[in-house]
N, C-alpha and C positions, 0 to 999 in steps of 0.2 A: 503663762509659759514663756520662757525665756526666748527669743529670736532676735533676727537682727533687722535693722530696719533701713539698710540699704539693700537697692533689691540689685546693688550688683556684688553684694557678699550673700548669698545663698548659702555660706557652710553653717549659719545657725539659724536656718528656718528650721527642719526637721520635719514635721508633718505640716505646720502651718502654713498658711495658702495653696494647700490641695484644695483644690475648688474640683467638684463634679469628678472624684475619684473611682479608678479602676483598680483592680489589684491582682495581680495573678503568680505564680511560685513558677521560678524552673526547675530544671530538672537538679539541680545542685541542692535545690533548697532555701535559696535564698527567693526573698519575694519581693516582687516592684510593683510599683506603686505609677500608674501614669493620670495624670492631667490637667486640668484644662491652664493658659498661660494667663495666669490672675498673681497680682500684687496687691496685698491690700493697701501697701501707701502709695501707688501708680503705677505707670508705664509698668511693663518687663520683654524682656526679650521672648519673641515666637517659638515656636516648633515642638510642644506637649511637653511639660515636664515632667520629670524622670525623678522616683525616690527607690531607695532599699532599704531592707531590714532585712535581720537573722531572727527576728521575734514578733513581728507584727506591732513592735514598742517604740523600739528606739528608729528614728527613719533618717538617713544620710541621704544629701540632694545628691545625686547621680549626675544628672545634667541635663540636656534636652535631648529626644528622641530623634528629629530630623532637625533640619536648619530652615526655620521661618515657616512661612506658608508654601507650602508648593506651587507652582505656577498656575496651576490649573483652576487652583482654588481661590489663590490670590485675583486671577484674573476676572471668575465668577461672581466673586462677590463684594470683595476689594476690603477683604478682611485683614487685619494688622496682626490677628493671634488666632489660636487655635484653641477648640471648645471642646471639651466633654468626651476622649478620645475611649474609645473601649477597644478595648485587648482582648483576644480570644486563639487557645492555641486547636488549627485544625492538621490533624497529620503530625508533617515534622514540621509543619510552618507557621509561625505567629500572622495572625492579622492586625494588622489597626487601624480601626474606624475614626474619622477624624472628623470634624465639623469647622468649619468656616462662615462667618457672618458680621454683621454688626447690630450695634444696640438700632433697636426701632424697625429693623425689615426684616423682610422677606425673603430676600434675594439673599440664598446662602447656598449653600451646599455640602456635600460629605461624600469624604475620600477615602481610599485605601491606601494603604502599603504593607508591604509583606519583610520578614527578617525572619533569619534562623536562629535567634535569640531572642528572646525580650532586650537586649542589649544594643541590638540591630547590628550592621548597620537596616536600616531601614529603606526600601523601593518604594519610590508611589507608581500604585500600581493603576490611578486614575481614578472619577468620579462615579461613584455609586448612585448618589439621586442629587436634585439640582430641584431649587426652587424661586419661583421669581414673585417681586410682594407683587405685582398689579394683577397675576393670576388666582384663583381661588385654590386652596388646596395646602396640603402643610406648609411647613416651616421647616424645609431638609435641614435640622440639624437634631441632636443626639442621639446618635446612633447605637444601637444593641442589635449586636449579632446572636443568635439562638437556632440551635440544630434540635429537630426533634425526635423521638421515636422514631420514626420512618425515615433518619437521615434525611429527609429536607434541610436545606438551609434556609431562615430566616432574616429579617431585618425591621424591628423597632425603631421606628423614629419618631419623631413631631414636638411640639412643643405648641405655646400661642400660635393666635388666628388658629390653624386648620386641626387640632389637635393630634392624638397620637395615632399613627397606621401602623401598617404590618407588610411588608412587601419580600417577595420569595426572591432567594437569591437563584445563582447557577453556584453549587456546592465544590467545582473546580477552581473559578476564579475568584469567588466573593462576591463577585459585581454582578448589578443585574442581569436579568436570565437573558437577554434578549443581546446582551454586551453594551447595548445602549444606556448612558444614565437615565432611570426614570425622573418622572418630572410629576408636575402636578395635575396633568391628562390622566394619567395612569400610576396613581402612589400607592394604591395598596387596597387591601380594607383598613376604614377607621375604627378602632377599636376604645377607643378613649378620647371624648370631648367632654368641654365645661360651657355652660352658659355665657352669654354678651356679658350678664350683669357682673361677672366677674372675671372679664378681660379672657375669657378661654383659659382660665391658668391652669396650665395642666401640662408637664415636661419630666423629662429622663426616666424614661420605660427603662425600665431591666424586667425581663422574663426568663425565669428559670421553671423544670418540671417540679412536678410536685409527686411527693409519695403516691403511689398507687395510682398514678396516670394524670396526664390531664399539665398546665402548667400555672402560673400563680406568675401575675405582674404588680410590680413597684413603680407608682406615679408617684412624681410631687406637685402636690398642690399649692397654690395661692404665690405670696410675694418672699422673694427670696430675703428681701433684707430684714424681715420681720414672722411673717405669717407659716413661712415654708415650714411643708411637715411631708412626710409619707404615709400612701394609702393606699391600698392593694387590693384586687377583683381577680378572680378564675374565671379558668376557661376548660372546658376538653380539648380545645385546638389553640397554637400559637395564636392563628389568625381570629380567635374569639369566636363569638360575643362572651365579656367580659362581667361577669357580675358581683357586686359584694356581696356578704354574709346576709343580708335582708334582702336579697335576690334581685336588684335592683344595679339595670344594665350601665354600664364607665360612660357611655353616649346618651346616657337622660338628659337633655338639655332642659327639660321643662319639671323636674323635681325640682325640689330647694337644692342649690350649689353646696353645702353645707354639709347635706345629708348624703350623696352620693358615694359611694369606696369605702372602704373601713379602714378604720386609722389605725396605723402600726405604730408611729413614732411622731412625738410633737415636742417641741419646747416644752423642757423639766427642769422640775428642781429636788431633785430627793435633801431628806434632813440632815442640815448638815453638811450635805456638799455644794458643790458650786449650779450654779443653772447655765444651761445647757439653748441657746436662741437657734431657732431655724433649721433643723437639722432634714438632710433631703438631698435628691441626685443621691441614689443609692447602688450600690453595686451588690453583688453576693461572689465572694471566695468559697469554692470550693476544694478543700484540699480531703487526701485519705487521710482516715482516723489512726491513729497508733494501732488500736485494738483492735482493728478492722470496719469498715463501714467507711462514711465521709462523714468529713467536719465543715459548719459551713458558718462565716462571719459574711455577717452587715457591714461596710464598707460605703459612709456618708459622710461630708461636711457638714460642717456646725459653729456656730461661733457661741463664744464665751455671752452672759447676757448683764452686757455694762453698759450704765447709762455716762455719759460726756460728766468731769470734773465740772462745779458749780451749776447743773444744771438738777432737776427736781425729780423725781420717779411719777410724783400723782402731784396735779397741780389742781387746787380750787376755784383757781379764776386762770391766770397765765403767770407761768413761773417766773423770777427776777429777770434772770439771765437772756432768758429768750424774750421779754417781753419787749412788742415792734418788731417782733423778723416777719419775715414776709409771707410766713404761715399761720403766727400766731390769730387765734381767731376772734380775737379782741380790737386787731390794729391793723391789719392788711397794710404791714409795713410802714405804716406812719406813727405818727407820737405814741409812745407807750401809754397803753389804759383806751386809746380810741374804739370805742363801741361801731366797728365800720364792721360791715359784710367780709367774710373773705376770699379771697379770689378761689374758682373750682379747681381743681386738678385732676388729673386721670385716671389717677387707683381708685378703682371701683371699692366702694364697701357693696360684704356677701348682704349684710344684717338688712338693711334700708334700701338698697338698691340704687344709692346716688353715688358721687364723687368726696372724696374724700382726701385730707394731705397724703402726701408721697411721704413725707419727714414726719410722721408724727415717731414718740417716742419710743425707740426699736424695744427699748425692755419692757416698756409697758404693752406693748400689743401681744405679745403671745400671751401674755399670765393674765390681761386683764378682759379680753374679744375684742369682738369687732368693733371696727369706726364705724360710728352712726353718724355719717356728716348732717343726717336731715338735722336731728337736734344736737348738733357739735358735743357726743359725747362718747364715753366707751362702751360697748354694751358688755359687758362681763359675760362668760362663760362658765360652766358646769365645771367645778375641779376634779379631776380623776387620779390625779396622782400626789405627793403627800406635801409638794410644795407649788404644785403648778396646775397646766389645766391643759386641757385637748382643746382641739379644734373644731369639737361638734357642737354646735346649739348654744343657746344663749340660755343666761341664768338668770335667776332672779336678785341679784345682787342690785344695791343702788351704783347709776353710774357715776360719775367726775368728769368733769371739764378738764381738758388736756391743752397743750401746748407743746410745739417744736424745739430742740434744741436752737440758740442762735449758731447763726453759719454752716446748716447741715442742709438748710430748705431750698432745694433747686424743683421748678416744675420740671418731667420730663416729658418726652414724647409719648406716642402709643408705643408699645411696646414688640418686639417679635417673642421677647422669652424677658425673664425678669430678673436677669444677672447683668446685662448689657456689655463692656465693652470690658478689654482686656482689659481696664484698671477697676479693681473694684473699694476707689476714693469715697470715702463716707461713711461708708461702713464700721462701727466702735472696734469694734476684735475681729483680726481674721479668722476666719475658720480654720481649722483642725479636721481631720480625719479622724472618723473614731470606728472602733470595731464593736460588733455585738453580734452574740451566736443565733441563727435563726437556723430554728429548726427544719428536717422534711430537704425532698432535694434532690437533685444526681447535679453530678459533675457537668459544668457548665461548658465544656468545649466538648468538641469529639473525638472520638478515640484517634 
């Protein structure tokens, strides 16, 4: 797709680097598109970005919704950008939830502000929950606002470490019921956690009702730069307990991590078309039908699934290019062909249960499964669709010896959530925002 690749010309991105998008129509018709402040070739400027469309197609960058981080938030957390903002209109007044953090903690928070447009201007109307990393308990950032039947107000949030809660607003201001920001004494019930063995990965709830009562939540699971997919569990109440279709609760931490939530959406490739990496951080639009009823689109990022010029898709031993980087698992950085050990790193594989590269090869891991770091190889997956494969269970396919792109292999930290920092450098294709119709539903704000 065509963009532009300074990030201080924005008139030809269009949809590309919507990272963790929201989307909602005013009243004219026209629809916006907000968030989180992501570049894929680095830095960009703060304060949620802003897109439009007349069609859901063509998307023109609008600009930013506030300027920077708000004080509040900046001060909390000492965040350079703003994360995963969700929009929800209650009344005559738009909300926006907003998230503040950085790559590797804890220590974040999520805000509000209010406008009489999606256009703003925008108030911050102050900090909704706050979380600190040396405390146990979520990770206050992506926030989902949710009203239910009984006009309660709600709030989804969490991500790594503490997974996902549920916390009751006050339905006048937005903010906690008490006016105090909650914290991690008091965040909620958890309604959505993952196992150690696979870093807790588990972020951006969106909860909407479901026909005939009751509501339906969208997790994503695993690593954003490879593995991301969504996966979904019901409930009768906002606040859960959450189960998938084999009845099996979002908080099992002692099932297989693999097995838990049913999967809606994973890295594809239909015939003939292009493949599709990582898709996840979900939203749901809902707008009225022409014909009467509502219409409701899926609203996620995704990137394109392209491996680096001169480097290999399946490698038998370790590819030219990359052979000696400092993940290849032949050379742990020294002379190419060295039969040495290679150093651990932090991304958990679901399959083995050990450590695994951060860098292995982003096209190759959704289509081919999990990193088996105990025997350095892939474990292939079950294919379910006509060019690619889900995220469930492993196959019996033979695996392959793999290798890192050179110049792609950085160890990172532990992690707070698996997108990191406002630049998101390394990554092959930025993502895109893509729409798909999901069935079932009411209107996501309130009346």
């Amino acid at each position: 797709m065509p963009g532009s690749v300074d990030p201080a010309d924005v008139t030809g991105w269009g949809a590309r680097h919507a990272h963790d998008p929201t989307a909602v129509r005013d009243d004219d018709g026209t629809f916006y598109l907000f968030s989180t402040d992501a570049y894929s070739g680095g830095p960009v400027r703060a304060g949620v970005q802003v897109r439009r469309s007349r069609d859901l197609v063509d998307w023109e960058f609008h600009g930013w919704a506030i300027d920077g981080v708000p004080e509040a938030g900046a001060r909390w957390s000492g965040a350079a950008g703003l994360w995963a903002p969700d929009v929800v209109r209650v009344g005559d007044e738009w909300r926006m939830y907003w998230s503040a953090s950085t790559f590797g903690s804890r220590t974040s928070a999520i805000g509000l502000a209010v406008a009489e447009r999606p256009t703003g201007p925008w108030a911050d109307r102050g900090l909704v929950v706050t979380s600190l990393h040396d405390v146990d308990g979520p990770n206050a950032i992506d926030a989902n606002a949710v009203v239910d039947a009984d006009g309660r107000h709600w709030l989804a949030y969490g991500s790594f470490f503490g997974g996902i809660h549920v916390l009751e607003l006050d339905p006048a201001t937005g903010l906690a019921l008490d006016g105090e920001p909650a914290d991690g004494l008091r965040p909620g019930a958890c309604v959505a956690r993952r196992a150690a063995s696979v870093e807790g990965a588990v972020e951006g709830a969106f909860v909407l009702p479901r026909p005939g009562g009751g509501h339906a939540m969208l997790v994503s699971y695993d690593s954003l730069f490879s593995t991301y997919h969504l996966r979904a569990g019901v409930a009768a109440h906002v606040a859960g307990p959450y189960r998938d279709r084999a009845g099996r609760l979002l908080t099992d931490v002692a099932a297989d991590p693999g097995s838990v939530g049913t999967t809606i959406l994973a890295s594809h490739q239909l015939v003939g078309g292009r493949a599709w990496l990582a898709p996840g951080h979900a939203s749901v639009l809902t707008t009225p039908s022409p014909g009467g009823g509502e219409h409701q689109l899926l609203v996620h990022q995704c990137a394109t699934a392209r491996m680096p010029p001169g480097t290999r898709r399946r490698c038998g031993g370790c590819c030219g290019p990359a052979r000696g980087g400092p993940w290849c698992p032949r050379s742990r950085g020294r002379a190419p062909g060295r039969r040495t050990r290679p150093p651990p790193a932090p991304r958990c594989c679901p399959a083995a249960g050990r450590s695994c590269p951060s860098t292995a090869p982003p096209a190759r891991w959704p289509a081919l499964g999990r990193c088996c770091w105990a025997r350095r190889t892939w474990r292939p997956r079950r294919r379910t669709t006509a060019r690619g494969a889900s995220p469930g269970g492993a196959g019996p396919w033979p695996s392959t010896r793999w290798c890192s792109p050179r110049g792609t292999a950085s160890a990172s930290a532990p992690r707070g959530r698996s997108r990191g920092s406002t630049s998101t450098a390394g990554r092959r294709s930025a993502p895109v925002s893509a729409m798909r119709r999901l069935r079932g539903g009411t209107r996501r704000s309130s009346p």
